[in-house]
PDB file with one MODEL, atoms N, CA, C and O in Angstrom:
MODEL        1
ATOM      1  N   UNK A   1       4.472  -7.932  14.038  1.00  0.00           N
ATOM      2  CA  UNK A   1       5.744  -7.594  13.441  1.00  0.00           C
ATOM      3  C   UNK A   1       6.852  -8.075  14.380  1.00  0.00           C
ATOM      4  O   UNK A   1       7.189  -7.340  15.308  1.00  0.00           O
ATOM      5  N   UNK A   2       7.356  -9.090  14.225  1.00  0.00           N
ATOM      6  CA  UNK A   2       8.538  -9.926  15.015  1.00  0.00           C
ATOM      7  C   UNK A   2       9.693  -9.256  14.886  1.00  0.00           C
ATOM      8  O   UNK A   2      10.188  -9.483  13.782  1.00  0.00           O
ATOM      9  N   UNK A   3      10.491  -8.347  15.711  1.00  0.00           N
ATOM     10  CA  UNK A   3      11.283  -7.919  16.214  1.00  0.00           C
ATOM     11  C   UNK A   3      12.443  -8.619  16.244  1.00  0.00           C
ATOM     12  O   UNK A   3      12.448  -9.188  17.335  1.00  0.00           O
ATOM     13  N   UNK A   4      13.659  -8.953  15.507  1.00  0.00           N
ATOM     14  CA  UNK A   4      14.398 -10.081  15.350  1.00  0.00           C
ATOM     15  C   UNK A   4      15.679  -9.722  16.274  1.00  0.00           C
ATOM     16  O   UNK A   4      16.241 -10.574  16.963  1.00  0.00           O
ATOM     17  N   UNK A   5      16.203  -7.932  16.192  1.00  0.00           N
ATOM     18  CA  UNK A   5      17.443  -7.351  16.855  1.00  0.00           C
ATOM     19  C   UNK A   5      16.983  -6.028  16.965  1.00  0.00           C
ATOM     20  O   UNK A   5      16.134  -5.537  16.222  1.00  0.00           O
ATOM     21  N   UNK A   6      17.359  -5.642  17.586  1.00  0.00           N
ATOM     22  CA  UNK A   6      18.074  -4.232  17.866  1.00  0.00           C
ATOM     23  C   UNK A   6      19.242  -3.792  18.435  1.00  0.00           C
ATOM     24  O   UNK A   6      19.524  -3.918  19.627  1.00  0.00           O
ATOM     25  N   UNK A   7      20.083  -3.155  17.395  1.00  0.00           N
ATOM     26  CA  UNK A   7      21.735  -3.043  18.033  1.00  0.00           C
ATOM     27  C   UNK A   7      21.886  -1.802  16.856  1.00  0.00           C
ATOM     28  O   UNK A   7      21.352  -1.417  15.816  1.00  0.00           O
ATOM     29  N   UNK A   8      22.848  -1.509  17.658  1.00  0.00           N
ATOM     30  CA  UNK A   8      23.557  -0.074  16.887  1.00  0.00           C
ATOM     31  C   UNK A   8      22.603   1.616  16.239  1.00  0.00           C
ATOM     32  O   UNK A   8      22.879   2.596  15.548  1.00  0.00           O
ATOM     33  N   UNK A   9      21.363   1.050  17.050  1.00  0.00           N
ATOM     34  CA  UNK A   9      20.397   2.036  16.452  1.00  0.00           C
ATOM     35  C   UNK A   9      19.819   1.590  15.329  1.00  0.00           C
ATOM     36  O   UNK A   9      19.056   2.375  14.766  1.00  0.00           O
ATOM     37  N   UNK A  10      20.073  -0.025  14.612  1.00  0.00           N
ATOM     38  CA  UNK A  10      19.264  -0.594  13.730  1.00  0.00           C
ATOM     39  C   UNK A  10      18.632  -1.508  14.305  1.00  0.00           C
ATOM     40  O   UNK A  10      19.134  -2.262  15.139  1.00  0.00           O
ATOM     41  N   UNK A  11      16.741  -1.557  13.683  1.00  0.00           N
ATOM     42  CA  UNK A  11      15.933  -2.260  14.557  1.00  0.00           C
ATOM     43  C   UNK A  11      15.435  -3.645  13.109  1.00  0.00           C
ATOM     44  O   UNK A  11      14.682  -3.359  12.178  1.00  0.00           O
ATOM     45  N   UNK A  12      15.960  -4.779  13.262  1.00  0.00           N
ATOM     46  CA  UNK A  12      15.523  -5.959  12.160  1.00  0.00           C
ATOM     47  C   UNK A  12      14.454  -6.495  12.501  1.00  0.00           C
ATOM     48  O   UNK A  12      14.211  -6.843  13.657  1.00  0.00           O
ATOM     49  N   UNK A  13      13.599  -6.643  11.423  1.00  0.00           N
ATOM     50  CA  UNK A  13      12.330  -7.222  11.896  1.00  0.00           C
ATOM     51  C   UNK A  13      11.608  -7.904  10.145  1.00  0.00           C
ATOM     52  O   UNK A  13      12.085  -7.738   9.022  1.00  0.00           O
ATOM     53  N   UNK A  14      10.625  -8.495  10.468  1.00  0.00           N
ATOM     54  CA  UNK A  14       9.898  -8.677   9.304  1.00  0.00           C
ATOM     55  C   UNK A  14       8.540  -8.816   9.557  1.00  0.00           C
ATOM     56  O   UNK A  14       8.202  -8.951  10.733  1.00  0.00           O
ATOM     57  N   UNK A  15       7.401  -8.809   8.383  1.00  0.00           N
ATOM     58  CA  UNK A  15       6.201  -8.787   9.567  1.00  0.00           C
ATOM     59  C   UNK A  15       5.748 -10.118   9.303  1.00  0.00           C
ATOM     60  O   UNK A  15       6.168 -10.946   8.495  1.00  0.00           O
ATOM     61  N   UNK A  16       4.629 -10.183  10.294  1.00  0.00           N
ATOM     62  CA  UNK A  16       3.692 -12.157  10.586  1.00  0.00           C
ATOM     63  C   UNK A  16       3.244 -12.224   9.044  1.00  0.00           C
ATOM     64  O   UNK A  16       3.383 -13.388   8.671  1.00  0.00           O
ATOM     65  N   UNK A  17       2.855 -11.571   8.217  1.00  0.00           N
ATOM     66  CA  UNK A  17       2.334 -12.014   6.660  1.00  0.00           C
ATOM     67  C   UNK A  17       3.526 -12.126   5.575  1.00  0.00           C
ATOM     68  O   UNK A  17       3.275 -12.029   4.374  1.00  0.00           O
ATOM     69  N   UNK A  18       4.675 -12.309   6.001  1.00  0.00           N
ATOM     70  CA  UNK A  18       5.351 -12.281   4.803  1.00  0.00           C
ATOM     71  C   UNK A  18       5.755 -13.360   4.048  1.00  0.00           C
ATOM     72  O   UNK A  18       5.268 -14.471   4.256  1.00  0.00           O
ATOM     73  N   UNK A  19       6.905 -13.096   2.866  1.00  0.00           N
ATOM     74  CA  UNK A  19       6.635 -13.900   1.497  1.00  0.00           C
ATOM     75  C   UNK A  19       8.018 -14.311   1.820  1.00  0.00           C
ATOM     76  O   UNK A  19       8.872 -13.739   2.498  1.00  0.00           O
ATOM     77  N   UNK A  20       8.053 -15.751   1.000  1.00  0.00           N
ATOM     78  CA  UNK A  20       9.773 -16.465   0.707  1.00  0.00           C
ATOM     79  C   UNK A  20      10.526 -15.153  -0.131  1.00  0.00           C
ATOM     80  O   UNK A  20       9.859 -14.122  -0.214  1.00  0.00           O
ATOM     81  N   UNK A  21      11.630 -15.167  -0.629  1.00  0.00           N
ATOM     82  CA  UNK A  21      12.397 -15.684   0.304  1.00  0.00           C
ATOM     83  C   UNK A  21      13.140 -14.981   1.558  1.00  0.00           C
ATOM     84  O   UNK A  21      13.532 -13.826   1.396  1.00  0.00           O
ATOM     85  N   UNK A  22      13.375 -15.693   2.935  1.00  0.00           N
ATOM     86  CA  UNK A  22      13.258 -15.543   3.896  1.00  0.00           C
ATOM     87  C   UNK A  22      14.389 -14.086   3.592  1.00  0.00           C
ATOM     88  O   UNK A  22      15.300 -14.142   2.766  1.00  0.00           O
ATOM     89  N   UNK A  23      14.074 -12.793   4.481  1.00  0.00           N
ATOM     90  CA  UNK A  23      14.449 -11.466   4.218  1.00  0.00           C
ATOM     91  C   UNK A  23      14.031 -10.655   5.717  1.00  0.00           C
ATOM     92  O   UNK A  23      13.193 -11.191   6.443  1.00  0.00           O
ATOM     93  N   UNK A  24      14.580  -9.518   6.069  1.00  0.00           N
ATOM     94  CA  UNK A  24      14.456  -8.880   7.017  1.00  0.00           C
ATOM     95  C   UNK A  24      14.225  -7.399   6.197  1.00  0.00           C
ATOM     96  O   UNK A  24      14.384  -7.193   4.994  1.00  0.00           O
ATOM     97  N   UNK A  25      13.741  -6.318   7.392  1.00  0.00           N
ATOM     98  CA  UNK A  25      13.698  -5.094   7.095  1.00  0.00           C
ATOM     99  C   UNK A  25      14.287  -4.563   8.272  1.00  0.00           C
ATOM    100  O   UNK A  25      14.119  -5.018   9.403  1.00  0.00           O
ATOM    101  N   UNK A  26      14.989  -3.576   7.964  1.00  0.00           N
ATOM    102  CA  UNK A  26      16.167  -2.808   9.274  1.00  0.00           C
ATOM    103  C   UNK A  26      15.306  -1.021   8.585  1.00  0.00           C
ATOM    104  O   UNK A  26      14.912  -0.505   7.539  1.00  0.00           O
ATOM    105  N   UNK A  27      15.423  -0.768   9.883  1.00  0.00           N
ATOM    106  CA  UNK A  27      15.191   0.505  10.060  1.00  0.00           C
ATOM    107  C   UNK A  27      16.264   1.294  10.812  1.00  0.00           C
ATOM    108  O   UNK A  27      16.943   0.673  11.630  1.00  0.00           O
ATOM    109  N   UNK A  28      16.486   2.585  10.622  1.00  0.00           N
ATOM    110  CA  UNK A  28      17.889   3.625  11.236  1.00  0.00           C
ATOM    111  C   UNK A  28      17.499   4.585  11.158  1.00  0.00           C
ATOM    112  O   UNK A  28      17.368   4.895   9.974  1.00  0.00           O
ATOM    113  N   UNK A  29      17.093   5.593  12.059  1.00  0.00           N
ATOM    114  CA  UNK A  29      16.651   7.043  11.920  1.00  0.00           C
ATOM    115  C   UNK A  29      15.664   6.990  10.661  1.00  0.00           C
ATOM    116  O   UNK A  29      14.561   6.443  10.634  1.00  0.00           O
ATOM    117  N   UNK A  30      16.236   7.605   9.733  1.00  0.00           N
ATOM    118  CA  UNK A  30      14.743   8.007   8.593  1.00  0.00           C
ATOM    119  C   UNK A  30      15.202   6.990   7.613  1.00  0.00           C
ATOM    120  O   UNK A  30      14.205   6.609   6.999  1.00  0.00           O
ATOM    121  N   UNK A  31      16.616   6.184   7.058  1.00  0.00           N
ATOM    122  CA  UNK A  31      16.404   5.089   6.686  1.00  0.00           C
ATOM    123  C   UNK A  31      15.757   4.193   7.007  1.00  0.00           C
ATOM    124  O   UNK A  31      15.239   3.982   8.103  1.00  0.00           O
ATOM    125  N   UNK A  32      15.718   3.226   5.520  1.00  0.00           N
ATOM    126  CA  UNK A  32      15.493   1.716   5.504  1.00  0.00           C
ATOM    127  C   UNK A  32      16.116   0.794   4.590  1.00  0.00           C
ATOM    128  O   UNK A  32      16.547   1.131   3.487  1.00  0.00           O
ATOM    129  N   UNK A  33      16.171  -0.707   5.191  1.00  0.00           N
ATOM    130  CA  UNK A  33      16.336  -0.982   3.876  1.00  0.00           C
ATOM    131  C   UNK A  33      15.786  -2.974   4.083  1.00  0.00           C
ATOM    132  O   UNK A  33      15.384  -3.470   5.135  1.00  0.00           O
ATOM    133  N   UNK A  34      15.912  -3.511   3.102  1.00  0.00           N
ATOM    134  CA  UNK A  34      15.072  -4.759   3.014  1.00  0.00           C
ATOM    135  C   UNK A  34      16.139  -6.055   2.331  1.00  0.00           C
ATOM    136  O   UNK A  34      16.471  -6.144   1.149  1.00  0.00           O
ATOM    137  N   UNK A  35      16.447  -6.779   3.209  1.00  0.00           N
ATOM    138  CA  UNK A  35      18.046  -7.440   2.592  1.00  0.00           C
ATOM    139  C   UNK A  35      17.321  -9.161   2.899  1.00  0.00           C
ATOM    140  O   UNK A  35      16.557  -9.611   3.752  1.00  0.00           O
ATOM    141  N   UNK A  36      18.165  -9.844   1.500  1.00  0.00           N
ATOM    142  CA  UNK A  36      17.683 -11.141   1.787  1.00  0.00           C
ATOM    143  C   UNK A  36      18.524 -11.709   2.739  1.00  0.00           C
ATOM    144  O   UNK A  36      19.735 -11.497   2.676  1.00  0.00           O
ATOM    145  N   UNK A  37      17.893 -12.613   3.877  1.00  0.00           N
ATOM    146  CA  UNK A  37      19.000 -13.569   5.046  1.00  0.00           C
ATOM    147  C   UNK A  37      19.658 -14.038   4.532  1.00  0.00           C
ATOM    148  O   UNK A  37      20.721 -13.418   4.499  1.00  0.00           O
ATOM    149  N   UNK A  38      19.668 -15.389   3.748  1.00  0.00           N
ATOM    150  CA  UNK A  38      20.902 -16.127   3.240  1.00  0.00           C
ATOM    151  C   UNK A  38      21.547 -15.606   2.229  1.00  0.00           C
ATOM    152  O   UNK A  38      22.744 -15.841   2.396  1.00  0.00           O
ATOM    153  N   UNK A  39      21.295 -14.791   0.895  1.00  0.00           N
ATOM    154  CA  UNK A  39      21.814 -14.287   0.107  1.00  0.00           C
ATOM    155  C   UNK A  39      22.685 -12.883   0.560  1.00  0.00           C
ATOM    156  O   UNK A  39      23.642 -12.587  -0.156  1.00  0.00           O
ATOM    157  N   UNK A  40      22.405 -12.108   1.609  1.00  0.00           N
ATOM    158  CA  UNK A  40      22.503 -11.004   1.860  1.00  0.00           C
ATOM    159  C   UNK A  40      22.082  -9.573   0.580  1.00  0.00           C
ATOM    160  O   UNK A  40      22.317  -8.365   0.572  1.00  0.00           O
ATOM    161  N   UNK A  41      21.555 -10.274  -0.125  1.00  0.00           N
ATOM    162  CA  UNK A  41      21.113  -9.703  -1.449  1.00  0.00           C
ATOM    163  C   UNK A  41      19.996  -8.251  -0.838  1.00  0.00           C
ATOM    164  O   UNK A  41      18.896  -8.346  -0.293  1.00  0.00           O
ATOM    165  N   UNK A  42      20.760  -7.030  -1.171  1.00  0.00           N
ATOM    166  CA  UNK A  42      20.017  -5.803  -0.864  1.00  0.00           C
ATOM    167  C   UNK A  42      18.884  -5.350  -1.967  1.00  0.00           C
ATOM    168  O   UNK A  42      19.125  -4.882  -3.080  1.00  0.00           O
ATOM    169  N   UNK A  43      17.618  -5.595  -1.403  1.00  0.00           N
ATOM    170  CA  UNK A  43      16.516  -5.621  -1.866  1.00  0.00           C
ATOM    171  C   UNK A  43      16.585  -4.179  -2.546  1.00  0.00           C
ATOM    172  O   UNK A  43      16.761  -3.795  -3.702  1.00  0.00           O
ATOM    173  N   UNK A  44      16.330  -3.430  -1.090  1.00  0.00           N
ATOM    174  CA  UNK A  44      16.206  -1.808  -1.340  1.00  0.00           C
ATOM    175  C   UNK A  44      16.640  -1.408  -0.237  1.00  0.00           C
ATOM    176  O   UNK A  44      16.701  -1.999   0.841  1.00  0.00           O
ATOM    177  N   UNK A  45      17.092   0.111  -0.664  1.00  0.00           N
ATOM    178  CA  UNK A  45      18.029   0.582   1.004  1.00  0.00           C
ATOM    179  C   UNK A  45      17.454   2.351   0.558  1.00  0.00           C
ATOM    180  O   UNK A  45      17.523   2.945  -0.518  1.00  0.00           O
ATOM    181  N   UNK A  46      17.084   2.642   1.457  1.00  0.00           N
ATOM    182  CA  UNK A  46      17.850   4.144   1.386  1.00  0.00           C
ATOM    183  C   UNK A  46      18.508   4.537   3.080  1.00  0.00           C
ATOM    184  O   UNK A  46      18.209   5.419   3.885  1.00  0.00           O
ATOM    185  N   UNK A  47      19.292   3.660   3.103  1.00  0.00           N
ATOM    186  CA  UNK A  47      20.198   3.812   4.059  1.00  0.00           C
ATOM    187  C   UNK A  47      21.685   4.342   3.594  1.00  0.00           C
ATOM    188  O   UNK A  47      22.209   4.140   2.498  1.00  0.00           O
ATOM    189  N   UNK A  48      22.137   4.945   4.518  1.00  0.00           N
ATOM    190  CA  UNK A  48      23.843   5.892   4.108  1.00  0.00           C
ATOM    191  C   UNK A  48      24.664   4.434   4.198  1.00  0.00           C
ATOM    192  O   UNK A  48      24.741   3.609   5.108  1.00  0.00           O
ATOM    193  N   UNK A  49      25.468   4.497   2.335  1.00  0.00           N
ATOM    194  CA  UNK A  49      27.012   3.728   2.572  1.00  0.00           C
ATOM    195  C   UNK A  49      26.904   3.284   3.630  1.00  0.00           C
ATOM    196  O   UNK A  49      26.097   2.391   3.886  1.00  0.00           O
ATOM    197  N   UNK A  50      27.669   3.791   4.454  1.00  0.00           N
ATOM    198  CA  UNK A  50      28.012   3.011   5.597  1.00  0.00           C
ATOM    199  C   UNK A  50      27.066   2.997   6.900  1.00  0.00           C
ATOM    200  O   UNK A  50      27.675   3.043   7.969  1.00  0.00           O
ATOM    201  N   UNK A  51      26.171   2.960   6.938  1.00  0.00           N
ATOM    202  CA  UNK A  51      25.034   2.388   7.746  1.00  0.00           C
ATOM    203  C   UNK A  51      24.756   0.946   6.968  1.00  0.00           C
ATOM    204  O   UNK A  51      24.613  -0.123   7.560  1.00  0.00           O
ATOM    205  N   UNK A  52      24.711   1.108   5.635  1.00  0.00           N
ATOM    206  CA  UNK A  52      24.244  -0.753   4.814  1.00  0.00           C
ATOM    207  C   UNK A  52      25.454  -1.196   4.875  1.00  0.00           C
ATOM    208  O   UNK A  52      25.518  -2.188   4.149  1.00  0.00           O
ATOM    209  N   UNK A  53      26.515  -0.962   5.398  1.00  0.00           N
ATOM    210  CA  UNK A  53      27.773  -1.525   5.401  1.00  0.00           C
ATOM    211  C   UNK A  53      27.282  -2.560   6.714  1.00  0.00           C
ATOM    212  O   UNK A  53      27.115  -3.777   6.785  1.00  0.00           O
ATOM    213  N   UNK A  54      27.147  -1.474   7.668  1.00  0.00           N
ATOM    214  CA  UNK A  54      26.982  -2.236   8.844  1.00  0.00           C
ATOM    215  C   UNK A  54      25.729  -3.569   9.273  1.00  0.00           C
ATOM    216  O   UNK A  54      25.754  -4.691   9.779  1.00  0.00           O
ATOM    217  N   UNK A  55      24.820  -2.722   8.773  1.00  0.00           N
ATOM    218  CA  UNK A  55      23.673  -3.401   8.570  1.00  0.00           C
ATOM    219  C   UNK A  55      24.148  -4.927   7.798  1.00  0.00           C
ATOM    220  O   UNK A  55      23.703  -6.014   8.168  1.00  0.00           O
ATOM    221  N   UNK A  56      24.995  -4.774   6.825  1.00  0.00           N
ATOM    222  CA  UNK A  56      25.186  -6.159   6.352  1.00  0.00           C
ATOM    223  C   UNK A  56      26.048  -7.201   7.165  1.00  0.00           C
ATOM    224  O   UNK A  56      26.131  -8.428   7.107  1.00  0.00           O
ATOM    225  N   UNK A  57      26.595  -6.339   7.863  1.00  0.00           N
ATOM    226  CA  UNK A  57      27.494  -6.850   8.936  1.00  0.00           C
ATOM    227  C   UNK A  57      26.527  -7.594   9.873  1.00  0.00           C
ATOM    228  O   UNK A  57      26.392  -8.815   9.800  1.00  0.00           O
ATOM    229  N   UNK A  58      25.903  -6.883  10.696  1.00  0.00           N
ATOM    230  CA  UNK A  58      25.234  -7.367  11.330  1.00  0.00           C
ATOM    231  C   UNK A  58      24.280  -8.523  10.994  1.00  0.00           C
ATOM    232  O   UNK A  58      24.372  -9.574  11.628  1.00  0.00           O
ATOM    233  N   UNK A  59      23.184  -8.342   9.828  1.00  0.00           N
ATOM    234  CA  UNK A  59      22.891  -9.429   9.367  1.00  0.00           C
ATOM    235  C   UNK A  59      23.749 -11.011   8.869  1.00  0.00           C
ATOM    236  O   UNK A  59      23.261 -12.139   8.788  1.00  0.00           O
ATOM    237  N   UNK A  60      24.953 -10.622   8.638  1.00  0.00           N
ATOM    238  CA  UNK A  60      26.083 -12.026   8.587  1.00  0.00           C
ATOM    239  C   UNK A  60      26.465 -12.271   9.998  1.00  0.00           C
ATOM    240  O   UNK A  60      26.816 -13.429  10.227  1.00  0.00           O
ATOM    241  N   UNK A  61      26.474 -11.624  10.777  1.00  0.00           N
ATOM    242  CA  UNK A  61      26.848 -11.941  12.335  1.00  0.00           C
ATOM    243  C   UNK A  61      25.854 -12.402  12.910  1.00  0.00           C
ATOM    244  O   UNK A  61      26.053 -13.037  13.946  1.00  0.00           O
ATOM    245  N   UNK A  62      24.199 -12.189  12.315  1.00  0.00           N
ATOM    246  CA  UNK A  62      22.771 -13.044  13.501  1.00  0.00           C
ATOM    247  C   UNK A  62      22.628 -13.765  11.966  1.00  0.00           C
ATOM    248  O   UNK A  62      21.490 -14.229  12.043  1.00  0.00           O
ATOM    249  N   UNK A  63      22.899 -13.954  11.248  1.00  0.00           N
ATOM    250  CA  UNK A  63      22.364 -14.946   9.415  1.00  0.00           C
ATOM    251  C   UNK A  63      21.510 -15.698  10.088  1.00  0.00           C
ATOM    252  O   UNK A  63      20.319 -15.393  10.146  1.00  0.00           O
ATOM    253  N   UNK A  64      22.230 -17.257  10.945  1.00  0.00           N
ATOM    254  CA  UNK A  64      21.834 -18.439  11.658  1.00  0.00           C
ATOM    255  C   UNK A  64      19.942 -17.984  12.461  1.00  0.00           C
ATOM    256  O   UNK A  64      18.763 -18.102  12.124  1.00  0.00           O
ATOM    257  N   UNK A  65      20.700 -17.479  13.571  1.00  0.00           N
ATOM    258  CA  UNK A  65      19.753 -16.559  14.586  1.00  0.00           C
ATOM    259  C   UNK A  65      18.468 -16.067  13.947  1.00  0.00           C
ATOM    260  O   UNK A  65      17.480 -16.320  14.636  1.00  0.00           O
ATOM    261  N   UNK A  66      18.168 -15.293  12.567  1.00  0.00           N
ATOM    262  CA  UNK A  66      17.475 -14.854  11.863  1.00  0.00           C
ATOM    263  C   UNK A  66      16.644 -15.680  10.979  1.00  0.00           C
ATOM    264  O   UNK A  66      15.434 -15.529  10.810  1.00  0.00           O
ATOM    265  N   UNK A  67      17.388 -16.559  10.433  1.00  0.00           N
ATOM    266  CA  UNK A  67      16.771 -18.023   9.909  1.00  0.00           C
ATOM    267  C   UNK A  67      15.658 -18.894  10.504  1.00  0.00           C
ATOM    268  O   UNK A  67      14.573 -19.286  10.075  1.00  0.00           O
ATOM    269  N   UNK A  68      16.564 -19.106  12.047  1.00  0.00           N
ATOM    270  CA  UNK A  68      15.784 -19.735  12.741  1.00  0.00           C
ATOM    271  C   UNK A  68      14.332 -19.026  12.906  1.00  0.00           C
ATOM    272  O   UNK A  68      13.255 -19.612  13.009  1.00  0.00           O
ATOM    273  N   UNK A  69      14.478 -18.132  12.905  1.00  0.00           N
ATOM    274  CA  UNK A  69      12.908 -17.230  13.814  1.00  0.00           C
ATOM    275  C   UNK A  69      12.047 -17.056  12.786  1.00  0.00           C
ATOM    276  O   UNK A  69      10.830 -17.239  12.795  1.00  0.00           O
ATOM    277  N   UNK A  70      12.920 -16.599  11.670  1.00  0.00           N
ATOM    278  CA  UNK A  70      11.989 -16.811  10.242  1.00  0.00           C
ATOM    279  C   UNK A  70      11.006 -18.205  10.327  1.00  0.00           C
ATOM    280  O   UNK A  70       9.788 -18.351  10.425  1.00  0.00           O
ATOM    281  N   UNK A  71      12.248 -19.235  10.231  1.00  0.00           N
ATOM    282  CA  UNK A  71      11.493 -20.720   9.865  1.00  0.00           C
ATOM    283  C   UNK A  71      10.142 -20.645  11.035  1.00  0.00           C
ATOM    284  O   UNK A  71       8.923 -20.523  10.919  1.00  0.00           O
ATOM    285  N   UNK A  72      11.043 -20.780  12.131  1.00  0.00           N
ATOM    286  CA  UNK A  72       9.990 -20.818  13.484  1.00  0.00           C
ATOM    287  C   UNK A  72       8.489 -20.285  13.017  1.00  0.00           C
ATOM    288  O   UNK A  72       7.361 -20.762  12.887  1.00  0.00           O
ATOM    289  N   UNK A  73       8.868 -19.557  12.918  1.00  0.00           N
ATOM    290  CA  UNK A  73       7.464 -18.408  12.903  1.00  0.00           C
ATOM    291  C   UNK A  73       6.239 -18.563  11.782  1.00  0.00           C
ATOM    292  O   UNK A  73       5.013 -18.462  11.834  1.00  0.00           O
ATOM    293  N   UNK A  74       7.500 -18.948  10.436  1.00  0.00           N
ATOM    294  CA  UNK A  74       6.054 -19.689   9.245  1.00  0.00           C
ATOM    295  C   UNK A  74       6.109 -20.969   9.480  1.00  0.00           C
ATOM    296  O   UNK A  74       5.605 -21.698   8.625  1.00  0.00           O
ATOM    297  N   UNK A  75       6.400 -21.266  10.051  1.00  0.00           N
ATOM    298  CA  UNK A  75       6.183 -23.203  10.330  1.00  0.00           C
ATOM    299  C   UNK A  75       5.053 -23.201  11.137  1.00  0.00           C
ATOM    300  O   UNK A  75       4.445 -24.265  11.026  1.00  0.00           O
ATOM    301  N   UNK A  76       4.414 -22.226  12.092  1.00  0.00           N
ATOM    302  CA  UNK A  76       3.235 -22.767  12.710  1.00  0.00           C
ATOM    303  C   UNK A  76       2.338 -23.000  12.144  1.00  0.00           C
ATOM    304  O   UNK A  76       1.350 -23.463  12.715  1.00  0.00           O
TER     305      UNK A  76
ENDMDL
END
């Protein structure tokens, strides 16, 4: 399970078996939620308003960063 960030008490990650299109999962205390990288398209959340506020924030601030590690990682 590749560990992509951790900041603000949200931890992004996705795991080694996963499916197009390229997407992260953030975890926050007893939330979650599952957002596509380039679309920012919110899969599923049960994260508070403004925790997926941030969370989306953050994912548009690493987008690039997140891409890369995605590609990286199914390209081997």
């Amino acid at each position: 399970m590749p560990t992509l960030l951790n900041e603000k008490g949200f931890k992004f990650f996705f795991y080694a078996n996963e499916h197009p299109p390229p997407h992260v999962h953030v975890m926050k205390s007893d939330g979650w939620a599952k957002v596509e990288i380039e679309t920012e398209v919110v899969v599923y959340s049960s994260l508070k308003k403004q925790e997926l506020k941030e969370c989306l924030e953050l994912i548009s601030s690493h987008k690039q960063q997140f891409l890369e590690t995605w590609n990286d990682w199914f390209s081997r």
